[in-house]
C-alpha positions as CSV (number, residue, x, y, z in Angstrom):
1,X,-19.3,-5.7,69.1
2,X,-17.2,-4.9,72.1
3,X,-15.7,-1.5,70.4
4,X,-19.1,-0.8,69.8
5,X,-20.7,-1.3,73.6
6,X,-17.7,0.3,74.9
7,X,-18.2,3.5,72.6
8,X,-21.5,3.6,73.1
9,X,-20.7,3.7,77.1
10,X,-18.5,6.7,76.1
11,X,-21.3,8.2,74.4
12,X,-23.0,8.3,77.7
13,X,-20.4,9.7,79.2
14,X,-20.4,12.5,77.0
15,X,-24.3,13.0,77.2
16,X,-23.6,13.2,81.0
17,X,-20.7,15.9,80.6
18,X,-23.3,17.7,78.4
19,X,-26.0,17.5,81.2
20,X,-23.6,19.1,83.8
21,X,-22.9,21.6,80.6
22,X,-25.7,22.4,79.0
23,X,-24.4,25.6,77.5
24,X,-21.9,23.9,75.8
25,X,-24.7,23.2,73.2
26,X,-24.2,27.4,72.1
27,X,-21.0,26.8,70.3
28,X,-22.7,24.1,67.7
29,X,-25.8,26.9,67.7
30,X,-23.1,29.8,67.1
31,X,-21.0,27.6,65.1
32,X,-24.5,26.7,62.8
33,X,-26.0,30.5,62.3
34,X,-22.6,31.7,61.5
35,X,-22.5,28.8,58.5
36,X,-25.7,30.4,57.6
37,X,-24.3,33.9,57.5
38,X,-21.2,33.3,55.6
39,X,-23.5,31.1,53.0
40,X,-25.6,33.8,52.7
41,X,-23.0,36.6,52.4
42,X,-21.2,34.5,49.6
43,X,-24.3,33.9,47.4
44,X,-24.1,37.5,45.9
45,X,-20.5,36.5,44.5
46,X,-21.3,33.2,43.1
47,X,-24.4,34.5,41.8
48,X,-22.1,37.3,40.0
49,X,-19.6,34.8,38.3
50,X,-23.2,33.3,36.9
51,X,-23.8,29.8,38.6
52,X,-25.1,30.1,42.2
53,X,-23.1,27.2,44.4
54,X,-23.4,25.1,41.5
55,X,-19.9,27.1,40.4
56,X,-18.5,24.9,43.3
57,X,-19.7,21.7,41.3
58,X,-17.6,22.6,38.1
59,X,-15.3,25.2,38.8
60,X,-12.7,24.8,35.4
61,X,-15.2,24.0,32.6
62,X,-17.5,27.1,33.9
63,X,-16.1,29.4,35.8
64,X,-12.5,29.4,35.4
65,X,-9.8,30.7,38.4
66,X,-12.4,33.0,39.4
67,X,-14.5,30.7,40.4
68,X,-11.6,29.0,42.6
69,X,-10.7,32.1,44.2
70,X,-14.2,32.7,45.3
71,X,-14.5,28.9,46.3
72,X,-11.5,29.7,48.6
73,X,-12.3,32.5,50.1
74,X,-15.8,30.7,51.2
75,X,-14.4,27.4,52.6
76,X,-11.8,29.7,54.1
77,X,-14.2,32.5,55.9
78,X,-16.4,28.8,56.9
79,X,-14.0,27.0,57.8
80,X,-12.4,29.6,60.5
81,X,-15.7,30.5,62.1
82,X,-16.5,26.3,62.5
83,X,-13.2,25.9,63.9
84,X,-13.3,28.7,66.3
85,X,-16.4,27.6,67.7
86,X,-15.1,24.4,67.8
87,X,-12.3,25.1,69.7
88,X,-14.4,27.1,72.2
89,X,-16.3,24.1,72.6
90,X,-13.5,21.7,73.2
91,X,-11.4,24.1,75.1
92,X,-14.7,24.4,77.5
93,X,-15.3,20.2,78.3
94,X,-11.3,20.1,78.5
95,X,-12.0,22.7,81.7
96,X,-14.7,20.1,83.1
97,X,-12.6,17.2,82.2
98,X,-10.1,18.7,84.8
99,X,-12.4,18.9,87.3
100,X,-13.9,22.4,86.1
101,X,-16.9,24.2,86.1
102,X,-16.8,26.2,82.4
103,X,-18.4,29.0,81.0
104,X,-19.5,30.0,77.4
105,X,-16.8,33.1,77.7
106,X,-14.2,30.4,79.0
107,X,-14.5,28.6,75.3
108,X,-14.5,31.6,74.1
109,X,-11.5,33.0,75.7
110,X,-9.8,29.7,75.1
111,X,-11.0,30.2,70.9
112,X,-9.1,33.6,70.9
113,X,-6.2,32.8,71.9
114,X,-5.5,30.3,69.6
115,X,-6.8,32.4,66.6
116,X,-3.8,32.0,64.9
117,X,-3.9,28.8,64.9
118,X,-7.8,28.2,63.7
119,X,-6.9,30.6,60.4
120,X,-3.7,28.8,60.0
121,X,-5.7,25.0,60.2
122,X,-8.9,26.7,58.0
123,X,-6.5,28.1,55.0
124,X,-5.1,24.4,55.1
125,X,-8.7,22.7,55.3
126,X,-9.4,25.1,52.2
127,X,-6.6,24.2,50.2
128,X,-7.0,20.5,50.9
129,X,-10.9,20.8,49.9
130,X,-10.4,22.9,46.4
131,X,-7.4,20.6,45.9
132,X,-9.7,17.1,45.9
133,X,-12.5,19.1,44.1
134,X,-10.8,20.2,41.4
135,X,-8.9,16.4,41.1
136,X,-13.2,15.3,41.4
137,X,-14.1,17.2,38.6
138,X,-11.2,15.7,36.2
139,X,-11.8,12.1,37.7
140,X,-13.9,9.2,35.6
141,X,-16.4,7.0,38.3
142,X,-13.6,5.2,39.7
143,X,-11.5,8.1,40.1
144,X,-13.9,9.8,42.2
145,X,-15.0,6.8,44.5
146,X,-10.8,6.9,45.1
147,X,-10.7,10.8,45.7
148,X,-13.7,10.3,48.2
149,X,-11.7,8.0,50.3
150,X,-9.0,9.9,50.1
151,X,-11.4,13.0,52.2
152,X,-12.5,10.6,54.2
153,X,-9.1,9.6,55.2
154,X,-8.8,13.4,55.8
155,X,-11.3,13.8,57.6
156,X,-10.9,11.2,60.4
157,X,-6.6,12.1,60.8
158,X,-7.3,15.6,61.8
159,X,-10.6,14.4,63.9
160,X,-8.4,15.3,67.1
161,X,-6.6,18.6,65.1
162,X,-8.4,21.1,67.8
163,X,-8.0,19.0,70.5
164,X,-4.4,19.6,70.3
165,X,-4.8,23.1,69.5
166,X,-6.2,23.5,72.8
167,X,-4.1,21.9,74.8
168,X,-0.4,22.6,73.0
169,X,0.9,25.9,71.8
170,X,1.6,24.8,68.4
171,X,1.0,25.6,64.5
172,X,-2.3,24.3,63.2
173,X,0.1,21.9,60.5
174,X,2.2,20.4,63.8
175,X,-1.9,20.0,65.6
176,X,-2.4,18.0,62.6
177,X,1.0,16.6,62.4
178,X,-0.4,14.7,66.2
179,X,-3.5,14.3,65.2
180,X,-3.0,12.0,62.5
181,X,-0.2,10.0,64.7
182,X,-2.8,9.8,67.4
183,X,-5.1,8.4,64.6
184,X,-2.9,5.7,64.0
185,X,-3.6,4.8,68.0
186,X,-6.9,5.5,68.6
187,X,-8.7,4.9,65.1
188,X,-11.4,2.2,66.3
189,X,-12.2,4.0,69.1
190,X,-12.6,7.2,67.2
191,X,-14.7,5.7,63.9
192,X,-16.6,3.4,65.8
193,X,-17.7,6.3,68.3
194,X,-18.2,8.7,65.2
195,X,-20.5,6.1,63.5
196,X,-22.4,5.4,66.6
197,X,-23.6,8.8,67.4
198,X,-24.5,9.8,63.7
199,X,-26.1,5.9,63.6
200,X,-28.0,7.3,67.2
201,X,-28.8,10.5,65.2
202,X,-30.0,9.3,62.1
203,X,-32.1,7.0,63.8
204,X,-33.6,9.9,65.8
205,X,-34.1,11.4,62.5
206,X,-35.9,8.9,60.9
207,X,-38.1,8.1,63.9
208,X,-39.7,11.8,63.9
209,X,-39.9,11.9,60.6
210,X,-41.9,8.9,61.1
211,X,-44.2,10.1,63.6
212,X,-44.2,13.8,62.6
213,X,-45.3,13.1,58.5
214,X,-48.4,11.0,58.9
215,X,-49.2,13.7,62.1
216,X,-49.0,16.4,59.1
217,X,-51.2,14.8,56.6
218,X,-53.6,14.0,59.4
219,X,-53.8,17.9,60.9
220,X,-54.0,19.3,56.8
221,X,-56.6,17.3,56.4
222,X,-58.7,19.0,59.8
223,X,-56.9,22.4,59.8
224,X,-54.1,23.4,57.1
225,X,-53.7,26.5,59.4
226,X,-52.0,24.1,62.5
227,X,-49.5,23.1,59.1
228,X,-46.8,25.5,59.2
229,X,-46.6,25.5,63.4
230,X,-46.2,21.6,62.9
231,X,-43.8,22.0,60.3
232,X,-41.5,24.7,62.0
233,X,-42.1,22.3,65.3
234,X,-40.3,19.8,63.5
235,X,-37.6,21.4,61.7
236,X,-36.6,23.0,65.1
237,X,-36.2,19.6,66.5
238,X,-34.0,18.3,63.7
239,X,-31.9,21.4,64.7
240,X,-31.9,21.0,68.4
241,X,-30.9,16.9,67.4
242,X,-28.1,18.0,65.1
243,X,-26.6,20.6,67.8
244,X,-26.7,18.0,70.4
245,X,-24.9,15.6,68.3
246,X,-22.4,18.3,67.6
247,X,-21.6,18.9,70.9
248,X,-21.4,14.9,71.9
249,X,-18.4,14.4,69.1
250,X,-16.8,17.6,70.3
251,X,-16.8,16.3,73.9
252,X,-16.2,12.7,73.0
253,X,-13.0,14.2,71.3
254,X,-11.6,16.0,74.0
255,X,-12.3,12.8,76.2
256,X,-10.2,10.6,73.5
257,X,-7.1,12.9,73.3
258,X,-6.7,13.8,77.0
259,X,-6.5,9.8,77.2
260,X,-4.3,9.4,73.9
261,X,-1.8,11.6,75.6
262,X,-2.0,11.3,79.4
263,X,-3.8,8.0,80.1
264,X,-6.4,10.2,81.9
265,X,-9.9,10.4,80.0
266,X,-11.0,13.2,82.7
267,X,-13.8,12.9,85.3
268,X,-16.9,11.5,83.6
269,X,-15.1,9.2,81.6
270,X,-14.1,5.5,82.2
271,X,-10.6,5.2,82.1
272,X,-11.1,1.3,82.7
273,X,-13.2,1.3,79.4
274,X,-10.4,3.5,77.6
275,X,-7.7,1.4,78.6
276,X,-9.5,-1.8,77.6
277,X,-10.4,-0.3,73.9
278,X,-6.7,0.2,73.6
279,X,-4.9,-2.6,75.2
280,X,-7.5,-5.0,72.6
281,X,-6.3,-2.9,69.6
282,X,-2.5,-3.4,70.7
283,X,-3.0,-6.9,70.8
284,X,-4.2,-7.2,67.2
285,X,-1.4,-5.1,65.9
C-alpha cells in the first residue's frame, strides 16, 4: 500500500508536469493518427495474401513466409513511428525536468537525432514480436499463458529503453542493455506506477461508459438525430483519456530514469518520495 500511495503521488507529479506542458499531449495524438495511417496503408497487403489482420493470427498454417515478411514490415513501419514520437515526448519533459521550458519542435528535434537509434530499437521490437507469435501459434494452452509472460517480461525491461536513448548516445540494443538493469532497480516503482495509471484509466473508462450509455438510450428514445453527436462526443473523450494517459507514463518514465541514474527526479518530482521507494526495496533484497 505504501508503493502504491507513493506512485500515485508521482502520478500527480506527472499530471502537474503535463499542466505546465500541455502540448506534450501532441506526441501521443501524432504518435495515435500515425498508428492509424500505417494500419490503414498495410490493409491492402494483408488483404492481398487473402486473410485481412487475421494473417497475423496464423501466419504458418495460412499464409506461409509471406505472411511473416509482411507481418514485419508492419510492426516494423509501427513500431518506428511510436518510438519516434515517443522519444519526442520524453526528450521534451527531460527539457522541463532540467528546469526547461520545451517545445513540440524541441521533442521533435530531440526524435531526429536519435533516428538511428528508434529504427535500430523498432527492427528489434519486430523481431522479438514475430519471434513469440510464431512460438504462440505452435504452443498448446499452457504454452501460451508461458509465452505471454515471457512479453510481458519484455515489455516492462525495455519500459525505460527511450529514456536512455535520450539521454546517452548509444545503440538502441545497449538502451535496452540499461534499461533492463535499471528494471532490476526500479521494478516496483515502475509496475506499481504502470498499473495505477491504466487502473486510474480504466476506471475513467468505465465511469463514462456508465453515464454516457443509459444518456444514449434515453436521447434515441426523444431524438435518434442528437445519437451520433452523443456518440462521436464520447468516443472523442475516450481518445482525449487514452492520450492523456500516454503522456503521464511517458513523463513518469523520464522522471524514473533521471532518478535511477543521477538521484535527481527533476523539478516537479519528489526526490524524498523517490528515495524512500528505493531505500524500502533495498531493504527487502
Amino acid at each position: 500500500m505504501s508503493k502504491l500511495s507513493n506512485s500515485w503521488r508521482m502520478m500527480k507529479a506527472s499530471a502537474n508536469v503535463l499542466k505546465l506542458d500541455p502540448e506534450l499531449l501532441v506526441f501521443p495524438v501524432l504518435s495515435g493518427v500515425a498508428a492509424i495511417l500505417v494500419t490503414a496503408t498495410f490493409i491492402v497487403p494483408f488483404a492481398f495474401i487473402g486473410e485481412g489482420f487475421g494473417a497475423l493470427e496464423n501466419l504458418d498454417e495460412k499464409v506461409g513466409y509471406l505472411g511473416y515478411v509482411v507481418g514485419f514490415l508492419y510492426y516494423l513501419v509501427l513500431y518506428s513511428l511510436i518510438f519516434f514520437f515517443n522519444t519526442a515526448l520524453v526528450g521534451a519533459t527531460m527539457i522541463r525536468l532540467d528546469g526547461g521550458d520545451p517545445t513540440v519542435k524541441d521533442g521533435l528535434n530531440i526524435a531526429f537525432g536519435k533516428i538511428g537509434s528508434i529504427l535500430e530499437y523498432a527492427a528489434i521490437a519486430a523481431t522479438v514480436g514475430m519471434i513469440l507469435r510464431a512460438l504462440e501459434e505452435r504452443a498448446g494452452f499452457i504454452g501460451r499463458i508461458v509465452i505471454g509472460l515471457i512479453g510481458l517480461s519484455w515489455t516492462l525491461a525495455t519500459y525505460l529503453t527511450v529514456p536512455v536513448m535520450v539521454t546517452k548516445d548509444v545503440s538502441a540494443l545497449d538502451a535496452v542493455k540499461e534499461s533492463a538493469e535499471t528494471f532490476k532497480r526500479t521494478w516496483g516503482e515502475q509496475v506499481v506506477a504502470n498499473i495505477g495509471i491504466g487502473f486510474a484509466t480504466f476506471f475513467i473508462f468505465m465511469g463514462m461508459a456508465l453515464v454516457s450509455i443509459p444518456l444514449i438510450m434515453l436521447t434515441a428514445s426523444v431524438s435518434e438525430a442528437l445519437v451520433i453527436p452523443l456518440v462521436l462526443s464520447l468516443l472523442a473523450g475516450f481518445v482525449l483519456v487514452g492520450v492523456v494517459s500516454s503522456a503521464l507514463k511517458g513523463i513518469y518514465s523520464a522522471a524514473l530514469y533521471r532518478y535511477a541514474t543521477t538521484g535527481d527526479p527533476g523539478e516537479h518530482f519528489s526526490a524524498a518520495e523517490m528515495e524512500k521507494a528505493f531505500r524500502e526495496k533495498k531493504r527487502r533484497w
